[in-house]
N, C-alpha and C positions, 0 to 999 in steps of 0.2 A: 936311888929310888927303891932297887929292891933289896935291900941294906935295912931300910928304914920298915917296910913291909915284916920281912925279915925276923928284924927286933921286937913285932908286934908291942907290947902294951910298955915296953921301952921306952919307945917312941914321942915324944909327946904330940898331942895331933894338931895342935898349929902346925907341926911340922909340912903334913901333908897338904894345910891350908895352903902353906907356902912354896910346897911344889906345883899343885895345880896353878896358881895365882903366877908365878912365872913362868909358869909353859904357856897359858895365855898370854902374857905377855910378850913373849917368841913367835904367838900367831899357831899356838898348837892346841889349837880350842881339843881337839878329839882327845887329843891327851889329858888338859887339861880335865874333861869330862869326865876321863874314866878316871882319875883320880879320887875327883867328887865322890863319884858312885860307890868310892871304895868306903868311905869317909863314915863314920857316925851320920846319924842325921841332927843329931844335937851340936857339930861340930864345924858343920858346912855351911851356916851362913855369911861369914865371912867372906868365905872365896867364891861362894854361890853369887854373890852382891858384887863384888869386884869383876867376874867373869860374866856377869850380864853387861854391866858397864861396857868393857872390855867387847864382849860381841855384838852390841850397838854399833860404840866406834868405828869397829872394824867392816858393818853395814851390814851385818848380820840380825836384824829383829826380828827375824818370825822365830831362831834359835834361838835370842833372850828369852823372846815370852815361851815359848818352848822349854826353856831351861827354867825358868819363874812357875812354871803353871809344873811341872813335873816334880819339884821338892812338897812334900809335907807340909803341912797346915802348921803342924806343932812345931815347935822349938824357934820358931820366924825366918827359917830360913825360905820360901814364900815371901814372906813380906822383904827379905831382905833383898829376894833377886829384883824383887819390882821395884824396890826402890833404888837400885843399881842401874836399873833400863832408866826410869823417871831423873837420877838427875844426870846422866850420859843424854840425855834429848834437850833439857834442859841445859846445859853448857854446850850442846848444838846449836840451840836456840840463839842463845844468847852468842857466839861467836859469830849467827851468821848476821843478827844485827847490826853487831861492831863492824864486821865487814862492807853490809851497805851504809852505814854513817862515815866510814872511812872513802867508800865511792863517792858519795855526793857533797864531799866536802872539794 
């Protein structure tokens, strides 16, 4: 990680999409966070989107919408964390359905 800092404009900045997006996925949202924060704002809808997702799951939604309401308007990273939270509820949704048609069969 700090290699990559480091190399500044080196770097390509997927890169750092993709560190945050994996430390969420290890359950290190803080880390993950500060990554973000590091990030272009033109460059963080991705991992912003994935990392709402991701803190839904993990039963975290006042930090999605927390994280969704605190990116910028411009560039959609905004529109992308919300819609990271919207379909992580959405395939809640729908898992916990299958689970009661699985019960009542």
């Amino acid at each position: 990680m700090e290699a990559a800092w480091a190399a500044g404009s080196a770097t390509e900045p997927y890169v750092f999409a993709q560190i945050a997006v994996t430390r969420g996925m290890l359950g290190d949202f803080s880390g993950a966070l500060e990554v973000v924060g590091k990030m272009a704002e033109e460059e963080r809808y991705w991992a912003v989107e994935a990392l709402a997702a991701m803190l839904v799951e993990a039963g975290k939604k006042t930090e999605a919408l927390a994280l969704a309401e605190s990116q910028p308007e411009v560039f959609c990273a905004r529109a992308s964390a919300f819609a990271g939270i919207a379909s992580q509820l959405i395939e809640e949704k729908e898992d916990a359905e299958r689970k009661n048609r699985v019960n009542l069969i």
